[in-house]
C-alpha positions as CSV (number, residue, x, y, z in Angstrom):
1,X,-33.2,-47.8,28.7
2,X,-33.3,-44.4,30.8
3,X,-30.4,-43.3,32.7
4,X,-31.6,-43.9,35.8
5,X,-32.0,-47.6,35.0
6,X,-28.6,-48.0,33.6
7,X,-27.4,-46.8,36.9
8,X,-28.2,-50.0,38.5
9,X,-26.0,-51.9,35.9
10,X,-22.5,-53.0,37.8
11,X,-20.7,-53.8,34.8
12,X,-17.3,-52.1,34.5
13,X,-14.2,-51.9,31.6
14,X,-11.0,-51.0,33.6
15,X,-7.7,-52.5,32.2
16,X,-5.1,-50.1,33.1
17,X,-4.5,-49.7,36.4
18,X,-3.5,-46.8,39.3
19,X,0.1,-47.7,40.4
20,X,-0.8,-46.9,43.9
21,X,-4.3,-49.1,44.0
22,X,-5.6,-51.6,41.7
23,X,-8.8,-50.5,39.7
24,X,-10.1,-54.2,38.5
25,X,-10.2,-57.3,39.9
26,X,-11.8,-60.9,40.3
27,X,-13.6,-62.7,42.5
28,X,-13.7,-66.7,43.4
29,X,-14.5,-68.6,46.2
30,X,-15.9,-69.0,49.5
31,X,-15.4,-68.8,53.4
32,X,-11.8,-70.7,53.5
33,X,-12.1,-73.1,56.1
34,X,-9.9,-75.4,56.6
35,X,-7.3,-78.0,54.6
36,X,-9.1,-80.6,53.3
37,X,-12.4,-80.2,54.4
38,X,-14.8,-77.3,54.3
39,X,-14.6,-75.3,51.5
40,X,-12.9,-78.1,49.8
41,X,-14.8,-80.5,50.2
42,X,-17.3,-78.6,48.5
43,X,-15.4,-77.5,46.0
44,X,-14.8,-81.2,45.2
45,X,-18.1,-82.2,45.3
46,X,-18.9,-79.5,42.8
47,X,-16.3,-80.0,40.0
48,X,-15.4,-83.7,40.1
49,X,-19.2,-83.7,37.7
50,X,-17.2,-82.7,35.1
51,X,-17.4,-84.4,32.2
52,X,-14.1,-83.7,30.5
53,X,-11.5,-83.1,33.3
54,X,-11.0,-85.4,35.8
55,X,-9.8,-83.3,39.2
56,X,-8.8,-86.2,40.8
57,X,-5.5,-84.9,39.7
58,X,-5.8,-81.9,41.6
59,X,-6.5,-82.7,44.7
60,X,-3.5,-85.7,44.7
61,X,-1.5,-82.1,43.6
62,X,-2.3,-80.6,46.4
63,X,-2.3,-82.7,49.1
64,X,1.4,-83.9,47.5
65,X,2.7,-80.9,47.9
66,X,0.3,-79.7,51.5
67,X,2.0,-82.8,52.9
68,X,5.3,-83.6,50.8
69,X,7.0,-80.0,50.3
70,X,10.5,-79.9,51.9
71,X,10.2,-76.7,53.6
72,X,6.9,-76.8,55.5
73,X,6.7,-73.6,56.6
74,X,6.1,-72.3,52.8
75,X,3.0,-74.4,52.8
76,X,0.6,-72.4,53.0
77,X,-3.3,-73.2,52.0
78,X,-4.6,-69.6,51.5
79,X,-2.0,-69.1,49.3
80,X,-2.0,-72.4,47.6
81,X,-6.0,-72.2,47.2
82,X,-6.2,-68.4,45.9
83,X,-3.0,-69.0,43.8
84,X,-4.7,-72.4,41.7
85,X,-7.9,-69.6,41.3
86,X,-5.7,-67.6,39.7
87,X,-3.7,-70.1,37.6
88,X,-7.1,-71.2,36.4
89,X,-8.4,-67.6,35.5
90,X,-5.0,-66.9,34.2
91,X,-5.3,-69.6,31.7
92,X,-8.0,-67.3,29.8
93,X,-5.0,-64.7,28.8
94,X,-7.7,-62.6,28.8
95,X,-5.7,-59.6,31.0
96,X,-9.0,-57.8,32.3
97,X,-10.5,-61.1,33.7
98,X,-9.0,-61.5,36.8
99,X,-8.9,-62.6,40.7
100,X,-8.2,-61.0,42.8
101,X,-8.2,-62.4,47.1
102,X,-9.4,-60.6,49.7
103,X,-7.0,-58.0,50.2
104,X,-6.6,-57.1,46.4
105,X,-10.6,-57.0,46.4
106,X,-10.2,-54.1,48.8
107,X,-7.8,-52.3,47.3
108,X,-9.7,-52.1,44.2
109,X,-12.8,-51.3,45.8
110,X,-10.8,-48.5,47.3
111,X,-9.4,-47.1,44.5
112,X,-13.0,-47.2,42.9
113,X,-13.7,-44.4,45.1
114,X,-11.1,-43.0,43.4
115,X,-10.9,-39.5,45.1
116,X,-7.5,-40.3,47.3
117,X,-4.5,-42.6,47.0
118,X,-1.1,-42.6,48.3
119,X,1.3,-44.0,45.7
120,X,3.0,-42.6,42.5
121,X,0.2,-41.4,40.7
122,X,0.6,-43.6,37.5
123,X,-1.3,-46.1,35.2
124,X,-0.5,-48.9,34.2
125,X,-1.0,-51.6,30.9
126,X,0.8,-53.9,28.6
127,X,1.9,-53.4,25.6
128,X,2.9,-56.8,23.8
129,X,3.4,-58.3,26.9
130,X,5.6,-55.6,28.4
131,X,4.2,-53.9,31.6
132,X,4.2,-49.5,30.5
133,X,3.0,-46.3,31.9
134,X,0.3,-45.7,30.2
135,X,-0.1,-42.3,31.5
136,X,1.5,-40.3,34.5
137,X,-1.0,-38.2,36.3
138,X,-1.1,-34.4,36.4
139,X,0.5,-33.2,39.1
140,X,1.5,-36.7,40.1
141,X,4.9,-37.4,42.0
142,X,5.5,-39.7,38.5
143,X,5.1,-37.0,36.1
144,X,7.1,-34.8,38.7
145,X,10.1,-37.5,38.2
146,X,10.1,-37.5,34.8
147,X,8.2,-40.7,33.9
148,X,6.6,-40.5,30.7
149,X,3.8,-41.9,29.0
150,X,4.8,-45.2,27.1
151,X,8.3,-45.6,29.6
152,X,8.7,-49.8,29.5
153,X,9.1,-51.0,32.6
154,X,12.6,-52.9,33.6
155,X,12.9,-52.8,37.1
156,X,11.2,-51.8,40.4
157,X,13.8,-51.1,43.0
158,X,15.8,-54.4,43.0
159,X,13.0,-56.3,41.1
160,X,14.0,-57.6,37.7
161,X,10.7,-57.1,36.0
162,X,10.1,-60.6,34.0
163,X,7.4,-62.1,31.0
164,X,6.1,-63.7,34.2
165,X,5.2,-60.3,36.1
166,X,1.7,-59.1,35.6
167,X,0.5,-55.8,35.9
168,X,-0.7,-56.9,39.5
169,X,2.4,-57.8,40.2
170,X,4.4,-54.8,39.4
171,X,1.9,-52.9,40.5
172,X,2.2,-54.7,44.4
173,X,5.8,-53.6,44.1
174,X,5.4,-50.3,43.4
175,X,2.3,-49.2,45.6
176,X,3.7,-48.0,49.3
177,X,3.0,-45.4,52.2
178,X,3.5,-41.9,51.4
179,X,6.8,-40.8,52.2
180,X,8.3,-43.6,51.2
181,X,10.1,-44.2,48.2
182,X,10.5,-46.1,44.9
183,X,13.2,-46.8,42.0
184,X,11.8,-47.7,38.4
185,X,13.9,-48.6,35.9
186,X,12.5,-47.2,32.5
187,X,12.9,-47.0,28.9
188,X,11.1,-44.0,27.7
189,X,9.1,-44.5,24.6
190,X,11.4,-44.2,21.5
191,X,14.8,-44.2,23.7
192,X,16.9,-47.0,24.0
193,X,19.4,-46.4,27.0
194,X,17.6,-47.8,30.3
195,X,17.4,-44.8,33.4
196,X,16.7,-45.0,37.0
197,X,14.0,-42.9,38.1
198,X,13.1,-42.3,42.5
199,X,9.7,-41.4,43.5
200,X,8.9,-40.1,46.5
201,X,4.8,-41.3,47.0
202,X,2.8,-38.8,48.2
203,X,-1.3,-38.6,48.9
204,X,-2.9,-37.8,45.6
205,X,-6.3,-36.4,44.9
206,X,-7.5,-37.0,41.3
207,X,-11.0,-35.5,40.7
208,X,-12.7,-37.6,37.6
209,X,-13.0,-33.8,35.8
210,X,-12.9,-30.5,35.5
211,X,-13.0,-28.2,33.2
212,X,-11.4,-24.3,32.3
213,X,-11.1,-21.9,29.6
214,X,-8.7,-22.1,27.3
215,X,-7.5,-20.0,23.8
216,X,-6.1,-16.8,23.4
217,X,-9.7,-15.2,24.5
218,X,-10.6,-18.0,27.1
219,X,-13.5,-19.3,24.6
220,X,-13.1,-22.3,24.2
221,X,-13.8,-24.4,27.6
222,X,-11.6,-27.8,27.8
223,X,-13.1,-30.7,30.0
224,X,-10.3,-32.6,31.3
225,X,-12.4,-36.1,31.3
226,X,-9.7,-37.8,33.4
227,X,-12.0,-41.1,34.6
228,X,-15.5,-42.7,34.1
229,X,-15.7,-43.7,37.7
230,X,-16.8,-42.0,41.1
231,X,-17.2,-43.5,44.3
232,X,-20.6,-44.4,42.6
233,X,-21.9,-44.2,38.9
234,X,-24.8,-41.8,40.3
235,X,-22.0,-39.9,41.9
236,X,-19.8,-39.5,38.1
237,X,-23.5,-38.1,36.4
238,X,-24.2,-35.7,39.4
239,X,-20.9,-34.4,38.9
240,X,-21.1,-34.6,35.1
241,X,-24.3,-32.6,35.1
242,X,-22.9,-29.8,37.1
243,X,-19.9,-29.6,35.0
244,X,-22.1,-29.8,31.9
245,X,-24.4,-26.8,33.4
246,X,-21.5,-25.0,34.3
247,X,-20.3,-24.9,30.4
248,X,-23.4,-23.7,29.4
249,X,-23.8,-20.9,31.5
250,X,-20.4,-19.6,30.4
251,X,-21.5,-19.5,27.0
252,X,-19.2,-20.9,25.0
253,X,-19.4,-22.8,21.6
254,X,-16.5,-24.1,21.1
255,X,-15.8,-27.5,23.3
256,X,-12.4,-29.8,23.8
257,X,-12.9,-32.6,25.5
258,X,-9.6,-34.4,26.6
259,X,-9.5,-38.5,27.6
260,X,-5.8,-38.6,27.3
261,X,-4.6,-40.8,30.2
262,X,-8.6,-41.9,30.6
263,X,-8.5,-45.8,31.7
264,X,-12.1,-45.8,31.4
265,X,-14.8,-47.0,34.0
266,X,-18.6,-47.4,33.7
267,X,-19.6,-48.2,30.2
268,X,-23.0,-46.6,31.0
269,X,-21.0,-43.2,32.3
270,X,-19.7,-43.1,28.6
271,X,-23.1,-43.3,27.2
272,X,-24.2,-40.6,29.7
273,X,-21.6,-38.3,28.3
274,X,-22.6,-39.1,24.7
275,X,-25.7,-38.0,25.1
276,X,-25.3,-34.5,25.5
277,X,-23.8,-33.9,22.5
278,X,-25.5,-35.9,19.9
279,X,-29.0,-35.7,18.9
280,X,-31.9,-37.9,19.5
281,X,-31.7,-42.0,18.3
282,X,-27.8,-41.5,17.2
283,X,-25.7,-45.0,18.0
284,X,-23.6,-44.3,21.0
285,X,-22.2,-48.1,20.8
286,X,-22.9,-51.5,20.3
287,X,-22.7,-54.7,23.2
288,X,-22.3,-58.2,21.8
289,X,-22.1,-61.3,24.3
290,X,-20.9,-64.8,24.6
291,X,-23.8,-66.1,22.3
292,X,-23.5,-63.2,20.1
293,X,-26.9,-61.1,20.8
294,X,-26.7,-57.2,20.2
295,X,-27.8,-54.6,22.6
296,X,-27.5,-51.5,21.0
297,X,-26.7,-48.2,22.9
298,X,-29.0,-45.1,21.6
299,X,-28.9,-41.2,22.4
300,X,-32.2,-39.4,24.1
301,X,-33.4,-36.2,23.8
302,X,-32.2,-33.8,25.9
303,X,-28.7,-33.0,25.4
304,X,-27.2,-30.1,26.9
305,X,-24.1,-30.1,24.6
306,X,-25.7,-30.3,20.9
307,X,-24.6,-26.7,19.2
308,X,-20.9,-26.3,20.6
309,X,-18.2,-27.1,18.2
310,X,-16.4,-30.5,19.7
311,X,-12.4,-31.8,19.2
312,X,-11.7,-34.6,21.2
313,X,-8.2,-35.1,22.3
314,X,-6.6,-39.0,22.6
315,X,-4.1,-41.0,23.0
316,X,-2.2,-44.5,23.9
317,X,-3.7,-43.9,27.4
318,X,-7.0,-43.6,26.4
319,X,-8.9,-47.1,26.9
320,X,-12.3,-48.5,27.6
321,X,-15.0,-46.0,28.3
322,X,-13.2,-43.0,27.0
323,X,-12.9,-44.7,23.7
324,X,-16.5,-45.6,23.7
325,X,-17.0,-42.0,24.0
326,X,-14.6,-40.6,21.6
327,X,-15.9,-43.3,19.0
328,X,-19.3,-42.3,19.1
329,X,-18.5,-38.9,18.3
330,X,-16.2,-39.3,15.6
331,X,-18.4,-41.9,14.1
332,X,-21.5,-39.7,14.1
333,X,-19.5,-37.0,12.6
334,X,-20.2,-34.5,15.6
335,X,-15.8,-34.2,16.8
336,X,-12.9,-34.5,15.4
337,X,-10.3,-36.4,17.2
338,X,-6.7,-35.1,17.6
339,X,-3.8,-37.3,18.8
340,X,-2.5,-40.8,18.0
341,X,-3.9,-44.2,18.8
342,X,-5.9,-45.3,21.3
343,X,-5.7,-47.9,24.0
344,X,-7.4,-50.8,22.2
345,X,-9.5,-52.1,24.8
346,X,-13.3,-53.1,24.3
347,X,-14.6,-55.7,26.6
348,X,-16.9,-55.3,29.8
349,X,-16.5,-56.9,33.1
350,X,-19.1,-58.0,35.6
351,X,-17.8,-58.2,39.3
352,X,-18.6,-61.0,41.1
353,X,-18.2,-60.9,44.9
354,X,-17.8,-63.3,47.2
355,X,-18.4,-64.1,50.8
356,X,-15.0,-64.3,51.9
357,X,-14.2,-60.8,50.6
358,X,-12.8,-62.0,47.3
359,X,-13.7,-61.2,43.6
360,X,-13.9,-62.5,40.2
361,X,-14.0,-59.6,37.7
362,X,-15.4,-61.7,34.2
363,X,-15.3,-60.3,31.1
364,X,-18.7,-61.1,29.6
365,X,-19.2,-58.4,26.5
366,X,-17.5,-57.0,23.9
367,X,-18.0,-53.3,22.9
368,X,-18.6,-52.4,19.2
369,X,-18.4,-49.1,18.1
370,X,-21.2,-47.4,16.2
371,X,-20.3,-49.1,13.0
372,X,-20.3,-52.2,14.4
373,X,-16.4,-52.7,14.5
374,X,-15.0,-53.9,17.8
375,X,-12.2,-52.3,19.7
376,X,-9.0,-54.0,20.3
377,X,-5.2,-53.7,20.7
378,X,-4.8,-54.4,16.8
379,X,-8.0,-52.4,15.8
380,X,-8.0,-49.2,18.4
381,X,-9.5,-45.7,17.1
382,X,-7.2,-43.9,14.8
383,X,-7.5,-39.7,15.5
384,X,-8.8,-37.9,12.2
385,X,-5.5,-35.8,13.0
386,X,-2.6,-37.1,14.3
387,X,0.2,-34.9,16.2
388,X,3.3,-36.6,17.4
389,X,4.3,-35.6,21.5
390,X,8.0,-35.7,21.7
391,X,10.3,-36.3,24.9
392,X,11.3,-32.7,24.2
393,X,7.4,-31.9,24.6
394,X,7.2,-33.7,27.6
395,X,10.5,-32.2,29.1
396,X,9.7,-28.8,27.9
397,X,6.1,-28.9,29.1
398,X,4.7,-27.8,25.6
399,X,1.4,-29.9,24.6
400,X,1.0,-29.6,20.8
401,X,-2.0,-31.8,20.8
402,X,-3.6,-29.1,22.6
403,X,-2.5,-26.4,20.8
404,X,-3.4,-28.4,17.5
405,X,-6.9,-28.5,19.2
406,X,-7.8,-25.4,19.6
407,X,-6.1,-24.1,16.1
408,X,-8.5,-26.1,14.7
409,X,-11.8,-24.7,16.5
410,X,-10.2,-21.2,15.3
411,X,-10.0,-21.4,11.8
């Protein structure tokens, strides 16, 4: 498969999330039009073939509590018919595969643009079933507060964050005007004393990368690979490209290329990447679906990137298509990796879109590395060296991950 044909492939691997915007979603359903009828009635029609459920039961649920609740004015059917989607997607506890209504649809299509927000500047994930930061972004009115990577999340302003909270949730609470204000509650990552922290949101711009010079002699150029998404995947390899070009006609040979914080994106951007720095008919990854066929994800020639001594840096925060990327170079011995462990997350998502505006985002593949192994929160990718990042790091604005980095191309 060339690159230009993967670029028509719509099939995305975003868990964690930007506080301000949501970055996956789900989509089910069509034009609502009215209580019982319309779209109902359809619906009805459609389901009640089922062999094994009978849904008489929920439509004598619904039109209980439509016509029996005490308070009527709570009834409300767009709420009651996009809320029973989601209880049925939910049932999955499969956190990627979501819906998401109408409005949640456009704020992830939004955010897919991904070039301006107003919020916090944050990302969000779970880590056994607790919603974290995942990774503050630079420059970000979060990092500016003082919230960390891996800070638990207790409260949002008067919010008791609960088991019953989703990321979507928390992440509706926290999103908000610039100007405006928010209060997390935190426990930073090894701490044990909660502490209130107020953000002041602000518009953000995030490019997906860049890249500088870095070392004592400015030889060494770090990429700062912060996203695989643009407003469009042909967008993320034009700018890719001209990055790339850019690196080689500084002439360097020594490369660091940094997916801390990296939530992921376009499977097929990852791929992209790979390619220009391994050689011809390496194994970038693996796709295996529900019926358990193999597509398997090869290099072509042409890599601008082959000759340049690599160290990827990782951590926590880096998930989905950044992994994919990191994997396949550690696994075909061309980079080290230098952090601690990755995200965890390898499945794909196809968005579904639906005429009323909402979305379904499915998960229908799992991603295997290289060697076949597939990525998950109990099987992530462990770095070939590990460095520990303190609070005092974080405080003092030292980055011994980097510094390890480019010891290491030194030597």
């Amino acid at each position: 498969m060339s690159k230009d044909e993967k670029a028509l492939k719509r099939t995305v691997g975003i868990l964690i999330l930007t506080v301000s915007v949501f970055v996956t979603g789900f989509v089910g359903g069509r034009i609502f039009e009215g209580s019982s009828g319309g779209i109902f009635q359809r619906l009805k029609q459609q389901v009640t073939s089922s062999e094994d459920v009978d849904f008489d039961l929920f439509w004598e649920v619904w039109n209980s509590v439509k016509n029996g609740y005490v308070d009527e004015e709570k009834v409300d059917e767009d709420e009651m018919f996009y809320g029973s989607i989601k209880g049925m997607v939910d049932s999955l506890e499969d956190p990627a595969t979501v819906f998401l209504d109408p409005d949640e649809t456009d704020e992830f299509n939004m955010s897919n643009e991904g070039k301006y927000f107003e919020g916090i500047g944050a990302e969000l994930g779970y880590d056994d079933g607790a919603v974290i930061i995942v990774s503050p972004l630079e420059g970000s009115p979060a990092k500016e507060s003082g919230v960390r990577p891996g800070d638990v999340i207790l409260k949002v302003d008067d919010h008791e964050v609960s088991s019953t909270d989703t990321v979507y949730d928390v992440v509706a609470l926290i999103r908000g005007e610039a100007g405006t204000t928010v209060t997390l509650q935190v426990i930073h990552k090894g701490d044990f004393t909660p502490v209130d922290i107020e953000i002041e949101r602000k518009e953000i711009t995030v490019p997906s990368m860049n890249w500088e010079l870095v070392g004592e002699n400015e030889d060494i150029a770090l990429i700062h690979l912060d996203r695989f998404t643009d407003s469009s995947y042909i967008e993320w390899t034009s700018n890719w490209n001209a990055l790339v070009d850019e690196i080689v006609e500084s002439g360097v040979d020594k490369v660091i290329v940094d997916v801390r914080g990296n939530p992921g994106g376009y499977f097929d951007a990852a791929v992209y990447a790979a390619d220009d720095f391994l050689g011809d008919g390496k194994i970038v990854a693996q796709q295996r679906d529900r019926d358990g066929d193999l597509d398997v994800y090869k290099t072509s020639s042409g890599g601008k990137l082959l000759t340049q001594e690599v160290v990827v840096l990782v951590d926590a925060g880096s998930a989905s298509a950044s992994e994919i990327l990191a994997g396949a170079l550690q696994q075909n011995d061309r980079a080290e990796l230098v952090g601690e462990d990755t995200y965890g997350k390898g499945t794909a998502q196809s968005v579904i879109d639906f005429t009323d505006g909402s979305s379904l985002h499915l998960t229908i593949l799992q991603w295997l590395l290289p060697d076949g192994e597939g990525l998950t929160r109990d099987n992530p990718i462990s770095p070939d060296v590990e460095v520990e990042y303190t609070s005092e790091d974080f405080v003092n604005g030292d980055d011994p991950r980097l510094d390890k980095a480019i010891e290491m191309l030194l030597d």
